[in-house]
N, C-alpha and C positions, 0 to 999 in steps of 0.2 A: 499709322501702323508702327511706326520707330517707335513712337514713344510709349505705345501700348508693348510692345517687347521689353522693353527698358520696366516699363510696370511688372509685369510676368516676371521679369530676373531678379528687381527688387525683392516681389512677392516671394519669391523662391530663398532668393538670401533669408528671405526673413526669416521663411520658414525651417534652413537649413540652422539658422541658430536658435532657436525655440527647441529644436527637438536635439541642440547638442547639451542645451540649458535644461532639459530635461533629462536626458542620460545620464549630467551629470549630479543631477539632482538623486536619481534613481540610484545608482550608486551608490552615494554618500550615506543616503537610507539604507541601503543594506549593511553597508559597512557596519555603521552606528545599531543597525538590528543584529549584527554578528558579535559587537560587544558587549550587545547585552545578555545575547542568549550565555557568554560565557560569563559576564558578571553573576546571572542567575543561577550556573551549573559553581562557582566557586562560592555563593553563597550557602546554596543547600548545602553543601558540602561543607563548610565550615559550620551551620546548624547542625550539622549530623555528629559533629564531630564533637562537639559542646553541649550537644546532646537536647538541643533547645527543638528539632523536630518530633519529639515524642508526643504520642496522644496522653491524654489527661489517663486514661487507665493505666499507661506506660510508668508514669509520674506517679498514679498511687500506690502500684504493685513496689517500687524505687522505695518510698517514703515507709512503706511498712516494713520495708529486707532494714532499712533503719534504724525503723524502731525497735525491731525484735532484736538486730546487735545490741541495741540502747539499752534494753531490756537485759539480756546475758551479761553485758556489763556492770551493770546495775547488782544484777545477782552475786555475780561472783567478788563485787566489790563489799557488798552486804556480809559476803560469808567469813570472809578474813578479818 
């Protein structure tokens, strides 16, 4: 009976550190999930800024307001 108690409170230690080896496990997870969600929100953010989130039509409509200065340059350089 003693030693079956003595079994039971082992059993129990064990289990009381399993589940603090897990909290702390848990934890750490989030943590690390908390710096990425801000690593992510400081990326976009700096695409946004550099302007590298644009869609491909964003990119064309950009490329042609270009050409057309390119273009007025062009002209007014011709006429002089």
């Amino acid at each position: 009976m003693e030693e079956e108690n003595m079994n039971l409170r082992l059993d129990a230690d064990v289990q009381k550190l399993e589940v603090e080896r897990l909290r702390k496990g848990k934890t750490k997870a989030e943590e690390d999930l908390d710096i990425l969600k801000t690593d992510y929100k400081k990326l976009r953010l700096s695409m946004r800024t550099a302007g590298l989130g644009k869609i491909l039509e964003q990119w064309r409509e950009k490329i042609q307001e270009e050409k057309n200065k390119a273009d007025i340059r062009e002209r007014k350089f011709q006429e002089v």
